[in-house]
N, C-alpha and C positions, 0 to 999 in steps of 0.2 A: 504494500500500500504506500504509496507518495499523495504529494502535494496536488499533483496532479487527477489522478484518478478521485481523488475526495471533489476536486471542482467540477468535472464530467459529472459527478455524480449527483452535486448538488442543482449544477443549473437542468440536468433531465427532473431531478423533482419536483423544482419550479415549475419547469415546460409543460411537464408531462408528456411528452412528444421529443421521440430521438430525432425528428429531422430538423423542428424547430430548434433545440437544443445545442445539434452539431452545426444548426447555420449562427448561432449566436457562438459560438468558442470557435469555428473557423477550421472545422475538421470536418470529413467526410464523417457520414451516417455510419458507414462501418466501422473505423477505430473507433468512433463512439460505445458504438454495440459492443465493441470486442472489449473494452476499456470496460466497462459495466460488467459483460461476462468474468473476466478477469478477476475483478473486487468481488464478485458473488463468488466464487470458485474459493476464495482467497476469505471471505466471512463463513463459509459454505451454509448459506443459505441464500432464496432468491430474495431480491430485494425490490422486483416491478413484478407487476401481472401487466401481462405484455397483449395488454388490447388498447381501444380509443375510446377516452383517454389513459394513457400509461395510469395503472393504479400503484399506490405503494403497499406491498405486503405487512405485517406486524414487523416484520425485522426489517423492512426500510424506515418503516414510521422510527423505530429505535435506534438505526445508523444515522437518520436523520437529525436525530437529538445532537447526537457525537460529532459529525461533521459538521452543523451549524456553529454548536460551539465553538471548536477547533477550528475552523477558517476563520471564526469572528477574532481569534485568540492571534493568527497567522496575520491578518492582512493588519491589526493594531502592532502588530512586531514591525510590518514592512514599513508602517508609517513613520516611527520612533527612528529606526535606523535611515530612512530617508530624508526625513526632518534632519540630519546631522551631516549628512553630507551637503558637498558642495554643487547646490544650484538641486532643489527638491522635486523631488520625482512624485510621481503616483497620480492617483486620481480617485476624485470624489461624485458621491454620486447624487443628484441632487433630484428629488419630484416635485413634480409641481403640476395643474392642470396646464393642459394645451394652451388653452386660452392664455391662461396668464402670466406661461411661460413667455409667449410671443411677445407678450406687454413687458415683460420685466426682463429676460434673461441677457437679450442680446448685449445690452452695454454693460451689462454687470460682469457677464464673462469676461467681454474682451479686456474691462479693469482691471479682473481678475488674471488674464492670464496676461499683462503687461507686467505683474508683479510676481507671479508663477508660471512663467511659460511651458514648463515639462511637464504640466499638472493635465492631463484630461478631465473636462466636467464630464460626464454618461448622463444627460438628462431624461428622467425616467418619468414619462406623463400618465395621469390617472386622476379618478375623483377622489374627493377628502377621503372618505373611507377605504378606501386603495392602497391610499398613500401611508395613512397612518398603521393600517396593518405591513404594507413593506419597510417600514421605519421597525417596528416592533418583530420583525421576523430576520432585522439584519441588511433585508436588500437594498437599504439604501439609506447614506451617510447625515443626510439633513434632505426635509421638508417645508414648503412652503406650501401653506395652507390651511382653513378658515378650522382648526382646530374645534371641537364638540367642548368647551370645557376645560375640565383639567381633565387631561387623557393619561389613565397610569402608565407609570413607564417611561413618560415624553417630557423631558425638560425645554420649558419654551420661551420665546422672547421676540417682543413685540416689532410686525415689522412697520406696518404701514397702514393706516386709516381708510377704510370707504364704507363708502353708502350704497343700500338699494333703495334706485325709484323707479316711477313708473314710467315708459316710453310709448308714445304711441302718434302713430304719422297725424300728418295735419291733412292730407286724403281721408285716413280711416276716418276721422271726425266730421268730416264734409258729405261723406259716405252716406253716416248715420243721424246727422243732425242739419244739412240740407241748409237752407236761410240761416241757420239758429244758431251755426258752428262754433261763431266766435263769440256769440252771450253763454253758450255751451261752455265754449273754451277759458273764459274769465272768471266763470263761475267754478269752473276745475280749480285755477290757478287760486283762486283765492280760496274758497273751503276746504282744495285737498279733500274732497270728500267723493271715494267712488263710487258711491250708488246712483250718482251720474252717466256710469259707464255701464250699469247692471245689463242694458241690452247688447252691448259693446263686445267683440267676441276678444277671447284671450290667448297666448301663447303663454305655457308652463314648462320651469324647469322642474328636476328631480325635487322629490321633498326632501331629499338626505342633503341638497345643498344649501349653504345661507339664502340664496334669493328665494327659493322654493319652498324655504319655511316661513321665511317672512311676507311673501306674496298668499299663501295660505291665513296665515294668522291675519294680516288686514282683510283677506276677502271674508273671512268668518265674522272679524270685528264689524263689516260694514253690512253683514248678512244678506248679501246677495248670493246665488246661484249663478253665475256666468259662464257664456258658453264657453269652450274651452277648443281651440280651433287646432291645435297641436300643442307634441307637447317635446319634450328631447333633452337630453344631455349636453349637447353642444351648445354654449351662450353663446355663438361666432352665428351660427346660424337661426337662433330664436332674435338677435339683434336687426341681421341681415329681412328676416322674416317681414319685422318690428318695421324697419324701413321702406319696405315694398305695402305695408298698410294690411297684412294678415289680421295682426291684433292687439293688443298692448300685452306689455311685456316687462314686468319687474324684473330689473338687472343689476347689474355692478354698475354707477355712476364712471367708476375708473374704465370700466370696459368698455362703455358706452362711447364715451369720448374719444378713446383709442380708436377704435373701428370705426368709426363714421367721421368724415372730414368734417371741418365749417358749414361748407354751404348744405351739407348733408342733414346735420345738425339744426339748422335753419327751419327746415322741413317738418320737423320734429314737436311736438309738446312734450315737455319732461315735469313729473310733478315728486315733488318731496318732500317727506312728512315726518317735521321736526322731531314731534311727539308719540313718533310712532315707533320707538326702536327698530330703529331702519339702518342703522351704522355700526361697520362693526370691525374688528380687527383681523388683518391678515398676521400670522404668524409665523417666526421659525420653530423646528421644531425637532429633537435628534434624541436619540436612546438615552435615557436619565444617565444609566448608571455608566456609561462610556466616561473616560477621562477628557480633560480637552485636548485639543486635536489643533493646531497651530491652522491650517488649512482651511477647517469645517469656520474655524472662527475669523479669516479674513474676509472669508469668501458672505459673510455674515456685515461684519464690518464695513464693506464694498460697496454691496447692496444699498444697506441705511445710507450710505454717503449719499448714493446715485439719485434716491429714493429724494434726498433733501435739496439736491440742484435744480 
């Protein structure tokens, strides 16, 4: 057993899938397999049931304990001894959603690697609960993201402020209220109050995210029923939607403004509701009980700067 065969082995339990598995480590399907059979020969018992998806047997679920540990134990040694050398190596792995990767990462890397150039970032995209389970399983080094709370396990620090409002075209409103749009529209603006919009149809995000809890909790508080015209995961496309006049659409303010230009924005009614715990923290976020890490903590520090120009 090596260093090696434990990673083969780790990233197929991940995958579950040897082809996915050997295109992520950059090896043919077969040393894969053969590298698996080899460590099973060598533990002598199986450690996949070899259907779709790869299942793990009791005695993978239990090497799995073993090698999780032991690469987490391996790649904190590589760090330590890189940290010491001259001009630092390695790479960190950082999650974040799609969306707000695209919004945040690109200047903060390249700060980041003006000051660590031999560092690879591996940007690893997924929703909060994704994310936070890959932080808690090792797969990945710091997270960014609208954290549930205090998450055990997860030591965190605050990154950056935003708000959900509500979006919705100045079509959609012309649509549905005809002569009346802009005593409609004033009358938004200044009550903030949706039962306005009760006929008004809607785009939904997930409830597991912050917009999707808080687009729930006002429409309950305003006690309408409204139609619900789509619903999705992707905020790039409920935005996108948002702008073509589908529906209105509770979002990330931050987001909002990123994806739609000026005159785009124009187009637009945005409404915001002081009182409505509508604001809320993006977070970082990394395994409590890990030591610091020089790297996780610039690349932290970087960010906040970017975040404040």
């Amino acid at each position: 057993m090596n260093f090696q065969s434990i990673q083969y082995f780790l990233q197929v339990a991940r995958r579950r899938s040897f082809s996915q598995a050997a295109e992520e480590l950059f090896i043919t399907q077969q040393t894969l397999s053969a590298s698996i059979a080899s460590l099973e020969k060598e533990l002598g018992c199986r450690l996949f049931l070899r259907h779709i998806p790869l299942e793990l047997t009791y005695g993978g679920e239990l090497f799995l304990q073993y090698a999780t540990a032991y690469w987490q134990e391996y790649e904190h040694m590589n760090r330590d001894f890189a940290e010491l050398g001259a001009g630092v190596r390695g790479r960190l792995r950082v999650g974040v959603a799609s969306v707000r990767g695209r919004l945040l990462l690109p200047k903060v890397i390249h700060a980041f690697h003006e000051l660590h150039p031999l560092v690879e970032v591996e940007m690893v995209e997924g929703k909060n609960d994704a994310l936070l389970e890959a932080l808690l399983e090792g797969e990945i080094d710091l997270a960014i993201a609208d954290f549930p709370g205090a998450s055990r396990g997860v030591a965190m620090e605050p990154y950056y402020e935003d708000e959900i409002v509500l979006a919705l075209s100045n079509g959609l409103l012309k649509a549905h209220f005809g002569d009346r749009m802009e005593e409609q529209r004033a009358a938004l603006m200044k009550t903030r109050d949706i039962r306005l919009l009760a006929d008004v149809p809607f785009l939904m995000s997930s409830a597991l995210s912050v917009s999707g809890r808080i687009a729930r909790k006002l429409i309950r508080q305003a006690a309408i029923l409204p139609t619900i015209k789509a619903t999705s995961g992707n905020m790039e496309t409920l935005i996108e939607m948002c702008r073509l006049g589908e529906g209105a659409c509770f979002c990330s303010e931050k987001l909002l403004t990123f994806l739609l230009d000026r005159e785009q924005l124009k187009t637009m009614t945005v409404l915001r509701f002081p009182d409505g715990g509508t604001r809320h923290t993006v977070q970082f976020g990394w395994p409590e009980q890990e030591k610091a890490w020089g790297l996780r903590s610039d690349f932290v520090r970087l960010a906040k700067r970017a975040e404040t120009v």
